[in-house]
N, C-alpha and C positions, 0 to 999 in steps of 0.2 A: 504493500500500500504506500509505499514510498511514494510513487508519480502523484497519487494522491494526495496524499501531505502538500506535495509542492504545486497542486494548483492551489489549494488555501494559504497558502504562503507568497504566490503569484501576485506582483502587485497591479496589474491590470486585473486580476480576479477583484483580489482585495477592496481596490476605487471604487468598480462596479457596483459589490456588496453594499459597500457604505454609502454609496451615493441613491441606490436603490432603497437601500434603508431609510433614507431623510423622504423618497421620493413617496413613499409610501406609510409615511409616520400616520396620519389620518386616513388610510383607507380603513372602510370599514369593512370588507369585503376580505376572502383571502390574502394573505402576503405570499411573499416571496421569499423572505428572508433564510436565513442557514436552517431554521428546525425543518423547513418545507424541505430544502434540500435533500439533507438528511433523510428524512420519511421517506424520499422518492428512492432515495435510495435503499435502502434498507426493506421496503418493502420489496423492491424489484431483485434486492438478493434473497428476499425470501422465499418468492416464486422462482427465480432459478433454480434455488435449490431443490425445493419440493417438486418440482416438474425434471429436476435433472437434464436443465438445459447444456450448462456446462460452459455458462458466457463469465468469462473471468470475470473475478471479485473488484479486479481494479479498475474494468472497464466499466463494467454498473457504474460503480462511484463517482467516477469521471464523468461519466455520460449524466446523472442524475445534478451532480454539481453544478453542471455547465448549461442546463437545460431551459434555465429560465433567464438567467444572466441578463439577456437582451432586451427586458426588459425595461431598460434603462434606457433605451434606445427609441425603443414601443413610445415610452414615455414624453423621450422631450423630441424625436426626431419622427415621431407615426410609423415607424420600420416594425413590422409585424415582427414580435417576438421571438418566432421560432429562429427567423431570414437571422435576425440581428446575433440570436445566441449563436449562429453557425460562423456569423463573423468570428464573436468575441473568441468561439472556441478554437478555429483554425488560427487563430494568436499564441492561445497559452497553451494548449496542448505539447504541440513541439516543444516550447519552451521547460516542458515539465518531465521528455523524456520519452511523448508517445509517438513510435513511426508515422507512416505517410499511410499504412494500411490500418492503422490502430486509428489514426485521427479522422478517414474518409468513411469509417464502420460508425465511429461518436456520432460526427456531425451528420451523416445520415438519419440518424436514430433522432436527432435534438431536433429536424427539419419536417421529421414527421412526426414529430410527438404530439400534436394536435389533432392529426387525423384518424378519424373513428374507424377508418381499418384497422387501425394497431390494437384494436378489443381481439381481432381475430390473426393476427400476427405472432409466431412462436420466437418471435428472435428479439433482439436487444431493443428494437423500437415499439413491440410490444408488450416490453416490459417495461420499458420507459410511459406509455400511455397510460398503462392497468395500472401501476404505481402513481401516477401523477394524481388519476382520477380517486385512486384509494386511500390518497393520502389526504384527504379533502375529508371533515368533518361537521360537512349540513346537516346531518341530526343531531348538532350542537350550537349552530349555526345563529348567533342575534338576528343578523342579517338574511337569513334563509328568505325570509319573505319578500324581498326587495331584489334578491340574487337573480343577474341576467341569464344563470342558468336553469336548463328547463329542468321538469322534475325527474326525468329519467336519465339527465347527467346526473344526475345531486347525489352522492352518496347519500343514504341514508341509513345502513347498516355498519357493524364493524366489521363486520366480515359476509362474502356474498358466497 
């Protein structure tokens, strides 16, 4: 998990983080921030595992880290999130140690992590979608009522 370590250590990760942070101090709606990260991540090695996919531990974590990143992007320049994280990550990937086939397999997965095929996808970008969406807790949700998502995105279970 070393490569790992050094995107959190990355300081174009790092700016991102913290500028996404401030960007989203008043949302009321899901964040972004490192716990999201995390979650996506961890849930998407949970399924790995239990399905015996066999997509490395370090690629999840990367891939899951970097996923929303562009957000920051979304925010102050309208660049659709995913477009934008695929930027930031063909930046810091290299930078942190991952080949040209390791960083082409990520930013695949970060570019399609939005698209509702990935519900039906067995490989790392739909582990990347079924973790994003699972990592979401609308049946806990202040704002559930107001959420521009519909109700059959919504998590509403802890487990499905």
């Amino acid at each position: 998990m070393e490569r790992v370590n050094r995107i959190l250590a990355n300081e174009t990760f790092k700016e991102n983080m913290l500028h996404l942070q401030r960007l989203e101090k008043d949302r009321q709606y899901c964040r972004h921030g490192i716990d999201h990260l995390l979650d996506v991540a961890r849930l998407a090695y949970i399924e790995d595992l239990e399905k015996g996919l066999a997509i490395e531990k370090e690629i999840i974590y990367g891939t899951a880290l970097l996923h929303d990143l562009g957000r920051v992007l979304e925010y102050t320049k309208q660049i659709p999130h995913n477009e934008a994280s695929v930027q930031l990550a063909k930046e810091i990937l290299p930078e942190c140690g991952f080949n040209n086939e390791e960083v082409k397999r990520i930013c695949g997965a970060i570019a399609a992590h939005r698209d509702e095929k990935g519900m039906l996808d067995d490989g790392l970008a739909g582990l990347l979608y079924r973790a994003d969406k699972k990592s979401r807790t609308c049946f806990d949700c202040l704002a559930t009522k107001t959420c521009k998502w519909s109700e059959e995105k919504k998590n509403h279970l802890i487990v499905d």
